[in-house]
C-alpha positions in Angstrom: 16.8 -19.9 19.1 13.7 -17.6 18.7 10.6 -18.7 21.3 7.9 -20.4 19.0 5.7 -17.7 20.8 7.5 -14.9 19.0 8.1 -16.6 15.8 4.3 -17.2 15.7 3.9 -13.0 16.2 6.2 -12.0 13.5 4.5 -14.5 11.0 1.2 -12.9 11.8 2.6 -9.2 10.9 4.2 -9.9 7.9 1.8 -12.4 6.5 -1.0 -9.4 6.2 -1.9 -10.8 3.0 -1.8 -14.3 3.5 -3.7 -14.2 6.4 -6.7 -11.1 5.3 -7.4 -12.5 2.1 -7.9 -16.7 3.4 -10.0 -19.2 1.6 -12.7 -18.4 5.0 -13.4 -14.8 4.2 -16.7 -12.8 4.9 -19.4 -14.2 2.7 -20.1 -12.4 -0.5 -22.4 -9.3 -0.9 -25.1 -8.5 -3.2 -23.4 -9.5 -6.2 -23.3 -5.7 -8.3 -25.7 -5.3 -11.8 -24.3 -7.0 -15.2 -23.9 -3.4 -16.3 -20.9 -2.9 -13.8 -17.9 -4.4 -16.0 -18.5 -1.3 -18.3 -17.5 1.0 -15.7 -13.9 -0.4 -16.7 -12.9 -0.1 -20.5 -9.8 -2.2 -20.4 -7.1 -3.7 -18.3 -3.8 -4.3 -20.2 -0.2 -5.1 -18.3 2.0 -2.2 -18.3 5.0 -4.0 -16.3 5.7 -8.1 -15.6 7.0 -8.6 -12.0 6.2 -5.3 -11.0 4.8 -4.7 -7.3 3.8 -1.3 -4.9 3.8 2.2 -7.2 3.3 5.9 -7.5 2.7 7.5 -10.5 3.4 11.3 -11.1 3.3 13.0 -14.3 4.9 10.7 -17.2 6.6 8.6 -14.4 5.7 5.2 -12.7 8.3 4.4 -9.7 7.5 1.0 -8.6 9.5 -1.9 -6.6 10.4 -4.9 -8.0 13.1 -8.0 -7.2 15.9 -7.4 -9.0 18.9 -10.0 -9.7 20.5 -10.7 -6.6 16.7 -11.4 -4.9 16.4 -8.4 -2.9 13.6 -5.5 -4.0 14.8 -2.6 -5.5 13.2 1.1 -6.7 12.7 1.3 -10.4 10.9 4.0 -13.1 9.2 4.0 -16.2 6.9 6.0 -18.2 3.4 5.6 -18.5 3.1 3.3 -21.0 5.5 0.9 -19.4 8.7 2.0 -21.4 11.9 3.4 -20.6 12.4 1.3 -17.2 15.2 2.2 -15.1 16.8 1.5 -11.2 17.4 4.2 -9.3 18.3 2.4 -5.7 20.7 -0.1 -7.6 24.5 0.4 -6.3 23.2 3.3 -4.2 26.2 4.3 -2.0 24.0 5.4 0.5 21.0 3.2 1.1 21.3 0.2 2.9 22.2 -2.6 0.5 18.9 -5.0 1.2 15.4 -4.8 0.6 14.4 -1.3 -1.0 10.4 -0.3 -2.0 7.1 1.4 -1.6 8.2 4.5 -3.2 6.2 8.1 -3.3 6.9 10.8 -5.4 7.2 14.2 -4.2 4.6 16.5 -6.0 7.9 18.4 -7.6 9.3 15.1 -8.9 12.9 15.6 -7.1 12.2 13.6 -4.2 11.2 9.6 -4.0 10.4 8.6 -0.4 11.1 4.5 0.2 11.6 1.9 2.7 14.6 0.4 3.2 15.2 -2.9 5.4 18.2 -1.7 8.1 21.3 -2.9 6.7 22.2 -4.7 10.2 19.6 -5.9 12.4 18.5 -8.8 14.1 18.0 -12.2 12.8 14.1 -12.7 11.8 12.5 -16.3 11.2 10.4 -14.9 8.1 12.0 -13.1 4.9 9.0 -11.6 4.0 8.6 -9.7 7.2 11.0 -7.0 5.8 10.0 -7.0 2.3 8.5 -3.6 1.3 5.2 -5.0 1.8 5.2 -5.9 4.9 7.7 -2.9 6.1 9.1 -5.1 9.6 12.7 -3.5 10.4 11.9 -1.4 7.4 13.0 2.6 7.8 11.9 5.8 5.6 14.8 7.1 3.5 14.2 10.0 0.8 16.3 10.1 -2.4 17.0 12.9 -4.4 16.5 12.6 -8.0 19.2 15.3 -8.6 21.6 14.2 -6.9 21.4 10.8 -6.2 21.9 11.3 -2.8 19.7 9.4 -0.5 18.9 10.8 3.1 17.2 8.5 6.5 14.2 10.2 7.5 12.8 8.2 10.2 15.2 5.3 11.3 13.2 2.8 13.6 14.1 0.4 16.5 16.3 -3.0 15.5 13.1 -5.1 17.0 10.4 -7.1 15.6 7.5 -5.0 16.7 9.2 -1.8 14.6 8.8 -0.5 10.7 7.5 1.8 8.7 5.0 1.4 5.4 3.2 3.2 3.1 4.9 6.8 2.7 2.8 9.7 0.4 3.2 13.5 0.1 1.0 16.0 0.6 -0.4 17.8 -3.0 1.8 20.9 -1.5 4.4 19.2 -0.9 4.8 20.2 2.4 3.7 17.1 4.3 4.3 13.7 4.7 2.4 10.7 6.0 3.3 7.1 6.6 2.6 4.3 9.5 5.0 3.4 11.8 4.6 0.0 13.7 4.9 0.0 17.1 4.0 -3.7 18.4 4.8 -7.0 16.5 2.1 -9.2 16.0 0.3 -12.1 18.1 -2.6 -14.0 18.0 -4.8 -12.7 20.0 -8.2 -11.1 17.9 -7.2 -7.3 16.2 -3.5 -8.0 16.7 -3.1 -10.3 14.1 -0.9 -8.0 11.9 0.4 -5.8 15.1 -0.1 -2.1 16.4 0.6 0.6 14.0 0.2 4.3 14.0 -0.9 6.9 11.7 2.3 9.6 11.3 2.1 13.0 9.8 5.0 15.0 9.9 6.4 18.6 7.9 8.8 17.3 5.2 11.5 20.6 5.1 14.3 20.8 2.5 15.7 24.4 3.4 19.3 24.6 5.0 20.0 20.9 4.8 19.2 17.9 4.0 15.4 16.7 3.6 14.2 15.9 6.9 11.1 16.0 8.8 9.6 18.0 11.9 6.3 18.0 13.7 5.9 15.0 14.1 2.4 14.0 14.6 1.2 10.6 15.9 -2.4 9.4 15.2 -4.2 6.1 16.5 -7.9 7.3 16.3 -9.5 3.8 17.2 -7.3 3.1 20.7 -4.5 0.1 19.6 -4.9 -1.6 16.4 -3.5 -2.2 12.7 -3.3 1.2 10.8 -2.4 1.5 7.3 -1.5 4.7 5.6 -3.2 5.7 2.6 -2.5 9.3 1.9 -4.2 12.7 2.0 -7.1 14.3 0.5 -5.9 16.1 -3.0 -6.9 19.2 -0.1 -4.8 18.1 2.4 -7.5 18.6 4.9 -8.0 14.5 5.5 -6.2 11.4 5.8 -7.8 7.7 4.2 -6.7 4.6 6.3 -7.3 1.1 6.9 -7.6 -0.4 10.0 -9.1 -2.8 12.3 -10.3 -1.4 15.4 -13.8 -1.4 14.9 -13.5 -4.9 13.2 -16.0 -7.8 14.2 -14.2 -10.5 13.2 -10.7 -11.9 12.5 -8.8 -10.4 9.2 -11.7 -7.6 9.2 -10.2 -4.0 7.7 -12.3 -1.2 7.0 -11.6 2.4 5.3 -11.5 5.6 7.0 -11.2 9.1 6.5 -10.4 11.3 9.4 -10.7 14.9 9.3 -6.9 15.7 10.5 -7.7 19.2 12.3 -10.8 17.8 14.8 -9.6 14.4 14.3 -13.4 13.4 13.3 -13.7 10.2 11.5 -15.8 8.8 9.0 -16.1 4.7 8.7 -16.1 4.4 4.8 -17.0 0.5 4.0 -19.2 -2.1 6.2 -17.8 -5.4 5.2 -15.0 -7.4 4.1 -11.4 -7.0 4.2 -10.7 -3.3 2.8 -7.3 -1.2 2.0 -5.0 0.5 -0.3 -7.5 3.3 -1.2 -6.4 6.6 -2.5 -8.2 9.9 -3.8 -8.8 10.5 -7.5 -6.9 13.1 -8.5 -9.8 16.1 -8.8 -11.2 14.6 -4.8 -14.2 13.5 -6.6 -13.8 9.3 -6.2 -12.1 6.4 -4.0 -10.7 3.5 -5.6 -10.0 0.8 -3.0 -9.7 -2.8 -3.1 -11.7 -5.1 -0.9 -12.5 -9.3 -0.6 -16.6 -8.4 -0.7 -17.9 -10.8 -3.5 -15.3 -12.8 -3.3 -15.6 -15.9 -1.7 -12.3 -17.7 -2.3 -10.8 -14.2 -0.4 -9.4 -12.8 -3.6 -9.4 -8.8 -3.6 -10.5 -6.5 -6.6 -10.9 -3.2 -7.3 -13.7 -0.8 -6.2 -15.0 2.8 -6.5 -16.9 5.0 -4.7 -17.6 8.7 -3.3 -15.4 10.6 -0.5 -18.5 9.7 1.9 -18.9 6.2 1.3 -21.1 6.4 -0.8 -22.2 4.7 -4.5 -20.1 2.0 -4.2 -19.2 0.1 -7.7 -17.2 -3.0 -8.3 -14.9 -2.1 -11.4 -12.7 -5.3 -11.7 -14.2 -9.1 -11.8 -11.0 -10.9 -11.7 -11.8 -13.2 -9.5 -15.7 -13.9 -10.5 -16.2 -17.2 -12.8 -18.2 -16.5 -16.1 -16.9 -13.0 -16.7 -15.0 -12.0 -19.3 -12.4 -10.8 -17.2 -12.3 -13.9 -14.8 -8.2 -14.7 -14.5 -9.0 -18.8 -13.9 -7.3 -18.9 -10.6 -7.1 -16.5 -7.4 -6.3 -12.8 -8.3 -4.9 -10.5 -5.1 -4.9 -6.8 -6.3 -3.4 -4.5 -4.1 -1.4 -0.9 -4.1 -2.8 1.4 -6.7 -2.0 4.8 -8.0 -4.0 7.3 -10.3 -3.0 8.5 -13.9 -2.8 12.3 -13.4 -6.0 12.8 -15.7 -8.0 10.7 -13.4 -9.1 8.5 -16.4 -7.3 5.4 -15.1 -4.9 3.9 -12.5 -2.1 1.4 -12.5 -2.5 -1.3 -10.1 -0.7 -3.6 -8.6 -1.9 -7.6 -9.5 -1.1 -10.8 -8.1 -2.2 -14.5 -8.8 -2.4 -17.3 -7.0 -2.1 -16.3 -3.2 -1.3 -13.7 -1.0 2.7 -13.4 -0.8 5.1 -13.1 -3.6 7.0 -15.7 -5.5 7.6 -17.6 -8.3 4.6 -19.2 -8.2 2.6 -16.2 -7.7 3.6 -13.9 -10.4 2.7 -10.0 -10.2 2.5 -7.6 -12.6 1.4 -4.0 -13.2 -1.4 -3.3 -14.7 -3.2 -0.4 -16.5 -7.0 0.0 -15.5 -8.8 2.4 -18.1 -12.4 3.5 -16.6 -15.5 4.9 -18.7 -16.1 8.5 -18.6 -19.1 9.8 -16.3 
């Protein structure tokens, strides 16, 4: 039987959600002008049940449960159409809990996670959902071919995983976190230590696979979240917690990737899942700041942190787009225009299930 001590640590690193976004969250800022809801045109569903995503050219791949329970890959074109599974009866990917896919900029390539196919018992389901990305590894499929490849298989242990995979614009790169300690109680390792990874994704005389492996924790031990590079290449956006004041704290980060200079991009709240507009111009992230009952939405603002501007309301009474109960919006990805984003929605609480339904949704912004 599991020691209650270590049962308690892998609840507090899956539970990221659960646990960041709590009824007792920072208290609200400023609330933003009456003029802000314009900055967003419309909001209309593009997928029910659909969950983490990346969007590349005509094509949304996105995770969702599929019929047996277990998350699989799926695709489907901008408008929500033409859905298909591309992980179902894989031959080669492990036959459990598949997600968090990123394109390669050519198209032939999805990175995912994949929960190992054997490993050791764990107390909590949700620890090796995409999500949360416990005893999760990196595999890379080829849209070709079918063929799927491992990239980066992990230890069978609590404290290990992988989340939140993206391609460089050239291709030539990948990031992703990789966990490195499970979770405990103690202040800042709520969720566990991760590390930022960067590594040269090669396809020449082989199979995909990647070298150089880079390994980044800027802050000293902490939770790190991948978010992706610059559209230059020339930075990496994070969130993470080592700078945080108090529990469930995350903030935004860019960090120059050749000096390894950093620049702290939000002040308050819990802050993640931002990602580069397509032309480098604009962040959307989403945060808890004006949100009392710790629901997230969706922000904007410039590559320094500046000009912040709350484009969703889904969680404020009185406005029109007000959802009547809790709304948790998470991963997001741009249209390739850079006129809107699909986003990941949630409501009710923090972790999936029947009771909390997700969906994707299309965000359409004002031109400016």
């Amino acid at each position: 039987m599991r020691p209650m001590r270590e049962s308690k640590s892998i609840l507090a690193a899956c539970a990221l959600w659960a646990i960041a976004c709590a009824s007792h969250a920072d208290p609200p800022a400023t609330p933003p002008p009456a003029a802000e809801p314009a900055l967003v045109t419309r909001v209309s569903v593009l997928k029910e049940g659909g969950a983490r995503l990346d969007w590349l050219g005509d094509r949304i791949a996105f995770d969702m449960t599929g019929p047996t329970g277990a998350f699989g890959v799926y695709t489907m074109r901008g408008d929500g159409s033409d859905v298909r599974c591309v992980t179902c009866g894989n031959r080669d990917l492990p036959a459990r809990n598949v997600g968090q896919p990123a394109w390669h900029p050519s198209g032939r390539y999805l990175v995912v996670q994949a929960e190992k196919e054997q490993h050791r018992k764990v107390r909590f389901g949700h620890a090796v959902t995409p999500g949360a990305g416990v005893l999760n590894d990196l595999w890379v499929l080829d849209m070709q071919t079918g063929r799927a490849t491992r990239l980066r298989d992990v230890g069978d242990a609590p404290g290990q995983g992988t989340l939140h995979a993206h391609f460089s614009a050239d291709g030539r790169r990948m990031s992703w976190t990789e966990m490195e300690e499970k979770g405990g109680l103690r202040k800042g390792r709520e969720m566990g230590y991760w590390a930022l990874m960067v590594a040269d994704f090669v396809t020449d005389g082989g199979p995909p696979r990647l070298e150089n492996v880079h390994r980044y924790q800027p802050g000293g031990p902490g939770f790190y979240e991948n978010h992706g590079f610059s559209p230059d290449g020339t930075r990496l956006l994070f969130t993470s917690n080592f700078e945080a004041r108090r529990r469930f704290e995350a903030h935004i980060y860019s960090m120059e990737l050749k000096s390894g200079k950093l620049t702290r991009l939000t002040t308050e709240g819990y802050n993640e899942h931002a990602s580069f507009s397509p032309d480098g111009s604009r962040i959307v992230w989403i945060s808890t700041v004006g949100n009392p009952d710790g629901g997230t939405d969706y922000w904007m603002m410039a590559p320094d942190g500046s000009r912040k501007r709350r484009l969703t309301f889904f969680n404020q009474k009185g406005n029109p787009q007000y959802a009547g109960r809790k709304v948790v919006v998470a991963d997001l990805s741009w249209r390739p225009d850079g006129r809107a984003f699909a986003g990941y929605y949630r409501e009710g609480g923090a972790l999936e299930s029947s009771s909390h339904p997700t969906k994707i949704v299309l965000v359409e912004l004002r031109s400016s």
